[in-house]
PDB file of N, H, CA, C and O in Angstrom:
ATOM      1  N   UNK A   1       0.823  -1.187   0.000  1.00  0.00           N
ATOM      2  CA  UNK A   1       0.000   0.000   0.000  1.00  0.00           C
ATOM      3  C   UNK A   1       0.872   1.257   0.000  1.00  0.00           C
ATOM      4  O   UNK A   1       2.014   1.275   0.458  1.00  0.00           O
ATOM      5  N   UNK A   2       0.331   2.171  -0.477  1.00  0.00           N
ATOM      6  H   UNK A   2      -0.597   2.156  -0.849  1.00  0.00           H
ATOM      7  CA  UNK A   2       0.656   3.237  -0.299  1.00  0.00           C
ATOM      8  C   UNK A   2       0.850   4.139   1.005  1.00  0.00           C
ATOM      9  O   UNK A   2       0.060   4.080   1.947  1.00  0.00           O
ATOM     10  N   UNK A   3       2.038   5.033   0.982  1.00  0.00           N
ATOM     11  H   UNK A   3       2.680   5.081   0.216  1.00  0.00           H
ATOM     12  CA  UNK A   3       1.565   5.660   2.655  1.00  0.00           C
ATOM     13  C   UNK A   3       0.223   7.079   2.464  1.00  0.00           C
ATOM     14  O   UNK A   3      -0.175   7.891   1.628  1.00  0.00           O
ATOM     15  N   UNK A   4       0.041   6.768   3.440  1.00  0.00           N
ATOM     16  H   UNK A   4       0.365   6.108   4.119  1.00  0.00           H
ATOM     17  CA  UNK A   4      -0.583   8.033   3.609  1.00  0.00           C
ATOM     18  C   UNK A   4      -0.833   9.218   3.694  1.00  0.00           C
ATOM     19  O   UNK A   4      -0.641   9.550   4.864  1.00  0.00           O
ATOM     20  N   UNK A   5      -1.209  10.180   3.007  1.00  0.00           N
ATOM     21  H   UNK A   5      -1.366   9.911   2.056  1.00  0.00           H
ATOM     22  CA  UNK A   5      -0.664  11.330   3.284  1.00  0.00           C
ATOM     23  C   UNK A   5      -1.993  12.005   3.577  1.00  0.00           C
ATOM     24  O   UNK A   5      -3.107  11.560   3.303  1.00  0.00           O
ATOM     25  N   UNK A   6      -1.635  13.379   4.298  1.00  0.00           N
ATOM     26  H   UNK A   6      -0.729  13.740   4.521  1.00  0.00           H
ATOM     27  CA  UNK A   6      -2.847  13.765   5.187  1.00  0.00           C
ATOM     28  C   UNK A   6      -2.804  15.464   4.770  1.00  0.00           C
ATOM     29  O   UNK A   6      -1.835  16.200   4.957  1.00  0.00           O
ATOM     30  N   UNK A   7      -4.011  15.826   4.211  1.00  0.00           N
ATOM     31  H   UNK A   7      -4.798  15.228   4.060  1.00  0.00           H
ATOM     32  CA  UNK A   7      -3.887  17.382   3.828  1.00  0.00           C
ATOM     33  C   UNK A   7      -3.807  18.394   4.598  1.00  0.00           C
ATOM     34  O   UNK A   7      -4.479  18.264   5.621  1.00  0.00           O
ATOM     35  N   UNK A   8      -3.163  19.491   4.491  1.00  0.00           N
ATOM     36  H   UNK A   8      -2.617  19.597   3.660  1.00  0.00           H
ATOM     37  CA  UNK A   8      -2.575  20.346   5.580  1.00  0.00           C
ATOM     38  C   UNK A   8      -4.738  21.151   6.018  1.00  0.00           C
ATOM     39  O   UNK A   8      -5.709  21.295   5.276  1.00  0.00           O
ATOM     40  N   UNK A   9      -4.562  21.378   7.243  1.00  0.00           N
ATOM     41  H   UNK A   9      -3.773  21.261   7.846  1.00  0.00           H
ATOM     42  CA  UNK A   9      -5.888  21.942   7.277  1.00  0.00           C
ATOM     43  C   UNK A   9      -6.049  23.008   7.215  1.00  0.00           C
ATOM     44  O   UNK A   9      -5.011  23.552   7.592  1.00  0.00           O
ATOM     45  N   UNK A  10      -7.057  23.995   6.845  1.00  0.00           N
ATOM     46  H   UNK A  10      -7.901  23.553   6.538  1.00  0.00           H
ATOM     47  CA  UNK A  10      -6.868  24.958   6.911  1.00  0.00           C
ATOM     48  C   UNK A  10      -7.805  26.019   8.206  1.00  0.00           C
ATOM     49  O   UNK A  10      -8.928  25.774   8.647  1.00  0.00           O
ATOM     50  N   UNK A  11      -6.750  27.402   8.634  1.00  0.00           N
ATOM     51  H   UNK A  11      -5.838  27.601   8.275  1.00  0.00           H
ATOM     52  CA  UNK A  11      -7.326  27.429  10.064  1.00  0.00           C
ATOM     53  C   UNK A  11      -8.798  28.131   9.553  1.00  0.00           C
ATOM     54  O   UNK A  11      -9.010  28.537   8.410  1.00  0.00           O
ATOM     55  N   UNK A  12      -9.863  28.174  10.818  1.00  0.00           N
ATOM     56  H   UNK A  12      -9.690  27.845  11.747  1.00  0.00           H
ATOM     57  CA  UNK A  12     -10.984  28.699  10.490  1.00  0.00           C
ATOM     58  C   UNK A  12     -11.417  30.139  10.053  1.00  0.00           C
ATOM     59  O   UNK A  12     -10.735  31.034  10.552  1.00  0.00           O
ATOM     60  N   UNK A  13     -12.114  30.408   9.473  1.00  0.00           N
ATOM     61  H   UNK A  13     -12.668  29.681   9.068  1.00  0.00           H
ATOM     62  CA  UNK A  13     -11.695  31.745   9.347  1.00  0.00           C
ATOM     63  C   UNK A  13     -12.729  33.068  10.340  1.00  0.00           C
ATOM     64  O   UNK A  13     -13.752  32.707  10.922  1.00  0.00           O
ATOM     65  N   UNK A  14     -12.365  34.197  10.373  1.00  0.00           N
ATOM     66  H   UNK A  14     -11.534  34.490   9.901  1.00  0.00           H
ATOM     67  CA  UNK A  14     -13.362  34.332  12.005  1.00  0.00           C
ATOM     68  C   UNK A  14     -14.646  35.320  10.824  1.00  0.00           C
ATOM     69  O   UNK A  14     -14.436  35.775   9.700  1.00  0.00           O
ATOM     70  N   UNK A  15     -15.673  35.350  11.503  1.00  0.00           N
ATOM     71  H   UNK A  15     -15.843  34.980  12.416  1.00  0.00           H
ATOM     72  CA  UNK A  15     -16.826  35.779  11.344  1.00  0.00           C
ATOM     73  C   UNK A  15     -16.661  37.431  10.890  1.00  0.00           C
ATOM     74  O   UNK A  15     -15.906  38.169  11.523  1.00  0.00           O
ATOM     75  N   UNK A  16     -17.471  37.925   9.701  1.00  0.00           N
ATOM     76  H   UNK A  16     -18.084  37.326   9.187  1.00  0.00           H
ATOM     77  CA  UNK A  16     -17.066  38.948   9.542  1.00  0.00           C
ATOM     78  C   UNK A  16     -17.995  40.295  10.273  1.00  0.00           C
ATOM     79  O   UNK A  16     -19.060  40.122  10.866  1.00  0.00           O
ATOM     80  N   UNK A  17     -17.582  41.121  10.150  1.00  0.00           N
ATOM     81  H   UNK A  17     -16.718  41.261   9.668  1.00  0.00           H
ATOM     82  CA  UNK A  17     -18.299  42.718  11.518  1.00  0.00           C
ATOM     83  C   UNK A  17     -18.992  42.608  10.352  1.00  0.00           C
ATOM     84  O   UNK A  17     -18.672  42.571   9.163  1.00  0.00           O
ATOM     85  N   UNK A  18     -20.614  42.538  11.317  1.00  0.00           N
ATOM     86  H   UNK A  18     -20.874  42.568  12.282  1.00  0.00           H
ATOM     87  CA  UNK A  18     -21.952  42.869  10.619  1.00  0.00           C
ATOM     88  C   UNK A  18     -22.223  44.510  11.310  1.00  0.00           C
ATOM     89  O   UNK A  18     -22.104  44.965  12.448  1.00  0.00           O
ATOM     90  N   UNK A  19     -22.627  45.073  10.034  1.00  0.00           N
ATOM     91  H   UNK A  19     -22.724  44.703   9.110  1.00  0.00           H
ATOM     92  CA  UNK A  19     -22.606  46.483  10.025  1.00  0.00           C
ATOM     93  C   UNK A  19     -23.762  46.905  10.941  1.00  0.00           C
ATOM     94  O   UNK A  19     -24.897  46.429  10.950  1.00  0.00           O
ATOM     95  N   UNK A  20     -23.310  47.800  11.644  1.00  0.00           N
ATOM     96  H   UNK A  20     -22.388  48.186  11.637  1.00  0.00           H
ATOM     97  CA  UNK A  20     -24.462  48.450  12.703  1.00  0.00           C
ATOM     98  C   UNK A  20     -25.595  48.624  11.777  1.00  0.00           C
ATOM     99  O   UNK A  20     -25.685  48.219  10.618  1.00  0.00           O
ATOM    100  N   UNK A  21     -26.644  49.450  12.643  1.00  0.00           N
ATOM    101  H   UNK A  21     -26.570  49.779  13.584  1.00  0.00           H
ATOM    102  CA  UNK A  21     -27.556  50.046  12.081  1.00  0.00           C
ATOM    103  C   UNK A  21     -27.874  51.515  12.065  1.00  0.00           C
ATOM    104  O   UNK A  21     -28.211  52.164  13.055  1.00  0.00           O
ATOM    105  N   UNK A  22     -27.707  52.066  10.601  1.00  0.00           N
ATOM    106  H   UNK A  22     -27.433  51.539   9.796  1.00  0.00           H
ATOM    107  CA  UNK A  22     -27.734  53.893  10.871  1.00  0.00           C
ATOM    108  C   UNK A  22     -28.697  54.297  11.413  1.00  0.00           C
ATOM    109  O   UNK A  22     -28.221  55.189  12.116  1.00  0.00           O
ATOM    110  N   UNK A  23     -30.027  54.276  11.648  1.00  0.00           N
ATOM    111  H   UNK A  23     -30.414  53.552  11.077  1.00  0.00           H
ATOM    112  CA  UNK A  23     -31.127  54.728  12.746  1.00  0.00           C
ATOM    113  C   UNK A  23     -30.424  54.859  14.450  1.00  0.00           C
ATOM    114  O   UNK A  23     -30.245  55.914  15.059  1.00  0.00           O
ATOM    115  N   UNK A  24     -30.160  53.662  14.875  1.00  0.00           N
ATOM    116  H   UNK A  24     -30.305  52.805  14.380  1.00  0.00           H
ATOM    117  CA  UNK A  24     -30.043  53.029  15.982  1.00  0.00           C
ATOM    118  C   UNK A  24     -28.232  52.968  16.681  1.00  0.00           C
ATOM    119  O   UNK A  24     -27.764  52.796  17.807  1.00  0.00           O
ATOM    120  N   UNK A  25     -27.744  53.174  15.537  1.00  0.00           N
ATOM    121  H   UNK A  25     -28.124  53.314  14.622  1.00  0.00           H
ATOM    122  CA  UNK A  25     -26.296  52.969  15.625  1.00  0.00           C
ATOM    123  C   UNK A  25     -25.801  51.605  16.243  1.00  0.00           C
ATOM    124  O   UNK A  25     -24.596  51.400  16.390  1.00  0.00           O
ATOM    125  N   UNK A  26     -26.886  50.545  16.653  1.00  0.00           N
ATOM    126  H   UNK A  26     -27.865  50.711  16.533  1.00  0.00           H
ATOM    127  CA  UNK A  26     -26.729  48.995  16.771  1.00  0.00           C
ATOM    128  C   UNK A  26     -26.912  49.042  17.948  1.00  0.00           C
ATOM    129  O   UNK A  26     -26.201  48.297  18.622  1.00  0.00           O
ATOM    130  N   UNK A  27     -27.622  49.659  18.456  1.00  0.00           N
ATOM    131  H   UNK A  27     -28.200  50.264  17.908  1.00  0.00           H
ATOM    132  CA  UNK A  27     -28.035  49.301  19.846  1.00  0.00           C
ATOM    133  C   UNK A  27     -29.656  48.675  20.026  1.00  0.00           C
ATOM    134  O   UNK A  27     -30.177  48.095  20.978  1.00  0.00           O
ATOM    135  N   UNK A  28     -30.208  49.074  18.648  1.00  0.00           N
ATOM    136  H   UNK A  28     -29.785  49.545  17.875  1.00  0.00           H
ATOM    137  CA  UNK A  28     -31.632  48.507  18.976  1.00  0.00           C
ATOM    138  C   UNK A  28     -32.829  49.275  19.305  1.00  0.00           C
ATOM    139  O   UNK A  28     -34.004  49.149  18.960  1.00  0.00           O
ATOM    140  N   UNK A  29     -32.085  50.294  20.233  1.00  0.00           N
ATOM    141  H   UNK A  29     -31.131  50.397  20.513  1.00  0.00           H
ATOM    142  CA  UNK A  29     -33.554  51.229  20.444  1.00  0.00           C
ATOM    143  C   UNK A  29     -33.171  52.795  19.931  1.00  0.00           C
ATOM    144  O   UNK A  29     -31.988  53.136  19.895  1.00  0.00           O
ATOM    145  N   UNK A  30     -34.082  53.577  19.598  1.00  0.00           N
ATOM    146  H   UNK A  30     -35.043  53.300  19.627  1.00  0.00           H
ATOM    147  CA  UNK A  30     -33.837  54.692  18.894  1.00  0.00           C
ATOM    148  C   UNK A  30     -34.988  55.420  20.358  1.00  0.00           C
ATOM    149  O   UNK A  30     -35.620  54.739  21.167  1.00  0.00           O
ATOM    150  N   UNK A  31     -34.925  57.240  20.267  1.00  0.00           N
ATOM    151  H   UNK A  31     -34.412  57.793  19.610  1.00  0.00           H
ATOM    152  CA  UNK A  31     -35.427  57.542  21.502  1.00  0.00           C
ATOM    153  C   UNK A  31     -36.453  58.493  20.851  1.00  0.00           C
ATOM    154  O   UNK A  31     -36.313  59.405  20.037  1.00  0.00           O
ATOM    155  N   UNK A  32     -37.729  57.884  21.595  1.00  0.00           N
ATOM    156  H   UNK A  32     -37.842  57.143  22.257  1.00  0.00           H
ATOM    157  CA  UNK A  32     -39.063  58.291  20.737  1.00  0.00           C
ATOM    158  C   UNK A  32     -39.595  59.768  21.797  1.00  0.00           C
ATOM    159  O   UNK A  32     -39.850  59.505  22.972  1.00  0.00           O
ATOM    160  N   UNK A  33     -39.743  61.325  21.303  1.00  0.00           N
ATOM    161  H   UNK A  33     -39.535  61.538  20.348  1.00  0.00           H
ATOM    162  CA  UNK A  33     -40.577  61.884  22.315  1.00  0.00           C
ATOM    163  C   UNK A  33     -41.872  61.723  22.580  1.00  0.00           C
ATOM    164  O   UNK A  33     -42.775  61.474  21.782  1.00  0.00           O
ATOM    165  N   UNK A  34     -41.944  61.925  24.109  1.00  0.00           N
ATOM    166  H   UNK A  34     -41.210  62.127  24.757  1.00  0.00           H
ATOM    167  CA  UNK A  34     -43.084  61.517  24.732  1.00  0.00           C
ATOM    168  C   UNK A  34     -44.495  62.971  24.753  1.00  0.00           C
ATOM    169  O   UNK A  34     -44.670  63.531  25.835  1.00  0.00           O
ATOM    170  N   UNK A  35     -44.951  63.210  24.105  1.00  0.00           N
ATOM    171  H   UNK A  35     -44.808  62.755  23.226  1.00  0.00           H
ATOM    172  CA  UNK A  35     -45.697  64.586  24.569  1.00  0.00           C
ATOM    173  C   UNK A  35     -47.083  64.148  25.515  1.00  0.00           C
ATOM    174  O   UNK A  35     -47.609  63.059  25.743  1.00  0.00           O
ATOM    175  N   UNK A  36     -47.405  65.599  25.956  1.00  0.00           N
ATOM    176  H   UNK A  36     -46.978  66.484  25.770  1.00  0.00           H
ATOM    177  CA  UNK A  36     -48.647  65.226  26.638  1.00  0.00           C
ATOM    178  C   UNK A  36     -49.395  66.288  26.522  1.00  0.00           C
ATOM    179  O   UNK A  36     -48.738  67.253  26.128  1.00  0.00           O
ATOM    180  N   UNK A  37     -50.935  66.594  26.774  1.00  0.00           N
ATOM    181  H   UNK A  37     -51.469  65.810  27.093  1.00  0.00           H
ATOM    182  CA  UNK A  37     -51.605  67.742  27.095  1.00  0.00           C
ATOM    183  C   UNK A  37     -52.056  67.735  25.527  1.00  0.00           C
ATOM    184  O   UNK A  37     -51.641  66.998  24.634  1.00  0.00           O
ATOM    185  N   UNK A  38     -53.125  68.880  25.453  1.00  0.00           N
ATOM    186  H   UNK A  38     -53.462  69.479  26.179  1.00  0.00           H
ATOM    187  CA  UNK A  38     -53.729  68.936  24.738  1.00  0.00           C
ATOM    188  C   UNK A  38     -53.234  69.880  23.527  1.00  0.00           C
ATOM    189  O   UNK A  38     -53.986  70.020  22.562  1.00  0.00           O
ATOM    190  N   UNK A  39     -52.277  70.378  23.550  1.00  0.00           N
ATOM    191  H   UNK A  39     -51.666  70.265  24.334  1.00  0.00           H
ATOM    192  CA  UNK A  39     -51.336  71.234  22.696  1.00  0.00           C
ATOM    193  C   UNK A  39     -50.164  69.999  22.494  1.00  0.00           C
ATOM    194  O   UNK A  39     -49.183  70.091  21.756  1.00  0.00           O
ATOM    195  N   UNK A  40     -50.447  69.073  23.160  1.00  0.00           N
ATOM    196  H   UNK A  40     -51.244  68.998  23.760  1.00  0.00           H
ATOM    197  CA  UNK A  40     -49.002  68.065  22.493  1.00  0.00           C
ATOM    198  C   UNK A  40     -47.682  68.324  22.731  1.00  0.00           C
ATOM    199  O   UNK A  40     -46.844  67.920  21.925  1.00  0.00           O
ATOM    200  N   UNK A  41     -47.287  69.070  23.925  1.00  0.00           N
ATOM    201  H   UNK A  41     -47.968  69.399  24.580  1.00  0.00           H
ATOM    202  CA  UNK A  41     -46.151  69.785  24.458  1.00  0.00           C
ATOM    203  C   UNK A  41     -44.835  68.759  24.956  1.00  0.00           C
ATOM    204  O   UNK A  41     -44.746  68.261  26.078  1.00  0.00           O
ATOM    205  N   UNK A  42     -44.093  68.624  24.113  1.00  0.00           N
ATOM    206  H   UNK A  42     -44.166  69.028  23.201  1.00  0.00           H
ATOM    207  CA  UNK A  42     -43.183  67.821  24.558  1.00  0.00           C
ATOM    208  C   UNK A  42     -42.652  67.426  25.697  1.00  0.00           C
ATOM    209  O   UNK A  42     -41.801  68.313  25.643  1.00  0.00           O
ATOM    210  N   UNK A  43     -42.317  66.714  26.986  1.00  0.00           N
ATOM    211  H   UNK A  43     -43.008  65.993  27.029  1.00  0.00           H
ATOM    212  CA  UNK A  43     -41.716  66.814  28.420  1.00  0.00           C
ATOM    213  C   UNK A  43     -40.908  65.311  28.694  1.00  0.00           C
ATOM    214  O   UNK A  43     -40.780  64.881  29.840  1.00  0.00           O
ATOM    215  N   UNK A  44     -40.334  64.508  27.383  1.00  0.00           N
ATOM    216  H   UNK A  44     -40.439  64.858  26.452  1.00  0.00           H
ATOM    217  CA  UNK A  44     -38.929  63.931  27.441  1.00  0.00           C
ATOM    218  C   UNK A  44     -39.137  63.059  26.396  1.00  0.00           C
ATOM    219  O   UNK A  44     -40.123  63.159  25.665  1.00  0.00           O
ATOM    220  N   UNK A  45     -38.041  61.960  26.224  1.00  0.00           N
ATOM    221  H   UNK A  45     -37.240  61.879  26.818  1.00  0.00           H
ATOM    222  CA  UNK A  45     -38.175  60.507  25.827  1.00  0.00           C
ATOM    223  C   UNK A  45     -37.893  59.484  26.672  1.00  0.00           C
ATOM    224  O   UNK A  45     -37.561  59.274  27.838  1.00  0.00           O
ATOM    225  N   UNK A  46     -38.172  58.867  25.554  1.00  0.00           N
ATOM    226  H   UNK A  46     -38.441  59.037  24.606  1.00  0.00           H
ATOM    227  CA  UNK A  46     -38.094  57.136  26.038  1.00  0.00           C
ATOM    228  C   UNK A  46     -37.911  56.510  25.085  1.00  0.00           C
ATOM    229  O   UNK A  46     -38.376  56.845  23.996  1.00  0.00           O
ATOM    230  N   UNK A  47     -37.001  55.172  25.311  1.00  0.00           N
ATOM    231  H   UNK A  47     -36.623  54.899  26.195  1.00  0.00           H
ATOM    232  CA  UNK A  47     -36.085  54.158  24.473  1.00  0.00           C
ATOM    233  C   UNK A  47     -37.714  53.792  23.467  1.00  0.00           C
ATOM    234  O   UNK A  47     -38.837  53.822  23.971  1.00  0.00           O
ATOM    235  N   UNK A  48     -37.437  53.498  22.127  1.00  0.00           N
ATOM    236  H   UNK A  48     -36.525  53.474  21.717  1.00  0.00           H
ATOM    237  CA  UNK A  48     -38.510  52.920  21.433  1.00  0.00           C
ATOM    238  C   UNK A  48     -37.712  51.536  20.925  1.00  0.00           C
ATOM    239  O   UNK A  48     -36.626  51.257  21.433  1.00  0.00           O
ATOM    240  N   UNK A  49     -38.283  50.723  19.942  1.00  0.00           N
ATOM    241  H   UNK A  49     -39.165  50.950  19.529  1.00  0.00           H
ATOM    242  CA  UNK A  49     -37.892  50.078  19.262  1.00  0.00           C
ATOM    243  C   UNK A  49     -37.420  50.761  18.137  1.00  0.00           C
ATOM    244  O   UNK A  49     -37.777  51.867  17.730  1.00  0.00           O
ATOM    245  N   UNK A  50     -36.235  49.681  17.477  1.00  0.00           N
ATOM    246  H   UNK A  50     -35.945  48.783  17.807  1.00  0.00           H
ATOM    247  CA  UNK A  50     -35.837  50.630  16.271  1.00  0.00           C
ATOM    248  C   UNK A  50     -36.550  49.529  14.792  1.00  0.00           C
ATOM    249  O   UNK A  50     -36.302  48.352  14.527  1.00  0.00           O
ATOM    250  N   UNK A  51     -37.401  50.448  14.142  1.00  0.00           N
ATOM    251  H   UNK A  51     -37.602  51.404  14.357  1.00  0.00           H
ATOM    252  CA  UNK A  51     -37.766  49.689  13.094  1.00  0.00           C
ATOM    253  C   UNK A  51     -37.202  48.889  11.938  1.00  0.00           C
ATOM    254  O   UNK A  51     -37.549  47.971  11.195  1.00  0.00           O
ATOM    255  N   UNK A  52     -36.298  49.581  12.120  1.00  0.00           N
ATOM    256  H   UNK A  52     -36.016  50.326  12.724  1.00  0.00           H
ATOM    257  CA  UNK A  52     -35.315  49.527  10.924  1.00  0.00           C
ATOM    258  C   UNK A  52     -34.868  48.126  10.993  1.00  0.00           C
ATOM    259  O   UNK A  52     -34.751  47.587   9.892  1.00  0.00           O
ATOM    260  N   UNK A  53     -34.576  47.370  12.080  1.00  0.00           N
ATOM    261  H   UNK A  53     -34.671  47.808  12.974  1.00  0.00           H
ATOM    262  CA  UNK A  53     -33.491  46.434  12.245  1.00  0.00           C
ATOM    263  C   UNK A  53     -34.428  45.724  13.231  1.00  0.00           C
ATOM    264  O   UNK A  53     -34.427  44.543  12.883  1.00  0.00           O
ATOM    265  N   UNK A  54     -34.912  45.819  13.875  1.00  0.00           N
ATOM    266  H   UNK A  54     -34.913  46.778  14.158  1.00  0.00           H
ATOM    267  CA  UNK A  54     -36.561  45.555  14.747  1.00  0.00           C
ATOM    268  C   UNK A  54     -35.515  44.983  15.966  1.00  0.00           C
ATOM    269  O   UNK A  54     -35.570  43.774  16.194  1.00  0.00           O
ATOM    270  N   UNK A  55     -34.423  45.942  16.872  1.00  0.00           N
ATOM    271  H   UNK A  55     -34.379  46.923  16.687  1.00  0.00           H
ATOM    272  CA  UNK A  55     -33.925  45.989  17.832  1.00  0.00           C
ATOM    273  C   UNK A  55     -32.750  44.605  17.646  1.00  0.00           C
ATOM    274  O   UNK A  55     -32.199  44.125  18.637  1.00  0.00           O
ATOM    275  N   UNK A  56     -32.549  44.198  16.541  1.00  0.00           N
ATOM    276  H   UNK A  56     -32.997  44.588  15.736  1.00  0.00           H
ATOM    277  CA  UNK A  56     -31.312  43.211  16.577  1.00  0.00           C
ATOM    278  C   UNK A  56     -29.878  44.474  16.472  1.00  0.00           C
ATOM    279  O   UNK A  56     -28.852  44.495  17.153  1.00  0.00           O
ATOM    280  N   UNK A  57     -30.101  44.959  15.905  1.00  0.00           N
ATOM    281  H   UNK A  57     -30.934  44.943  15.352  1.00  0.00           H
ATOM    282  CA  UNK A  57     -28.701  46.134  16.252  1.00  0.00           C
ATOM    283  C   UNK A  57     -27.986  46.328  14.820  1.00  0.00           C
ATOM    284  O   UNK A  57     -27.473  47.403  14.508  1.00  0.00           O
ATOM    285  N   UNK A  58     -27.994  45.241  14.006  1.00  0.00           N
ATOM    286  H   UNK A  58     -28.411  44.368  14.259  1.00  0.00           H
ATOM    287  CA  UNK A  58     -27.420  45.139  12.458  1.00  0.00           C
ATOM    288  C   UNK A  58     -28.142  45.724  11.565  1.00  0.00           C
ATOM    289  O   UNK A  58     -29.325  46.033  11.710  1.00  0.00           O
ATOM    290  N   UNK A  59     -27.571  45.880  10.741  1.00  0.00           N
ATOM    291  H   UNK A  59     -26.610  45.629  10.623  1.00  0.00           H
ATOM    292  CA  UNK A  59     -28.445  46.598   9.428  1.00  0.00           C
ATOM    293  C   UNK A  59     -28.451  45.462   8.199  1.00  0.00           C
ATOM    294  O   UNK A  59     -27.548  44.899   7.579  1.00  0.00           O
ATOM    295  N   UNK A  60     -30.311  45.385   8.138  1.00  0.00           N
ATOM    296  H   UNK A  60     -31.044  45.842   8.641  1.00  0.00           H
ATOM    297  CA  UNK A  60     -30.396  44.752   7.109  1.00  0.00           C
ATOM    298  C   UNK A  60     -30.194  44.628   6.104  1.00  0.00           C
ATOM    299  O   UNK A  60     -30.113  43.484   5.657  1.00  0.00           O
ATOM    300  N   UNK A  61     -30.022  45.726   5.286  1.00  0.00           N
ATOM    301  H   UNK A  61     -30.088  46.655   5.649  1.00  0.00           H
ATOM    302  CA  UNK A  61     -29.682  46.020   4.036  1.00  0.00           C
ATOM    303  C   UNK A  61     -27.951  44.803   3.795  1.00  0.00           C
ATOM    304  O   UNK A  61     -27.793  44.076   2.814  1.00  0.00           O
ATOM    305  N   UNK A  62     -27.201  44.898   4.660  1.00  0.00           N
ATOM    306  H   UNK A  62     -27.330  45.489   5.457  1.00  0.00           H
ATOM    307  CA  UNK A  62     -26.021  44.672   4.643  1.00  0.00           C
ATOM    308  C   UNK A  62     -25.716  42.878   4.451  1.00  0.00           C
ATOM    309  O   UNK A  62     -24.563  42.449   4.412  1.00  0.00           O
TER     310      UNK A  62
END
């Protein structure tokens, strides 16, 4: 028989940077204002969901 020969392996290769998301900048939540009163007067925010990417942080397009 023949000897054996054994193919060199090759190393793994690492995962490539999935691109943020421009709304959200990859965090997921974008900051929605909150108004109140009957004139609709603004008085802060709060974290929303980000649509764009629906809070995974990546951008789909990509």
């Amino acid at each position: 028989m023949a000897p054996r020969t054994t193919k060199p392996t090759k190393p793994p290769t690492a995962p490539a940077e999935l691109a943020a998301c421009k709304p959200c900048g990859g965090t997921g939540n974008v900051p929605t204002t909150v108004r109140v009163g009957r004139k609709r007067r603004p008085v802060g925010q709060q974290d929303g969901l980000c649509l764009n990417c629906l809070g995974s942080g990546t951008d789909p397009d990509a």
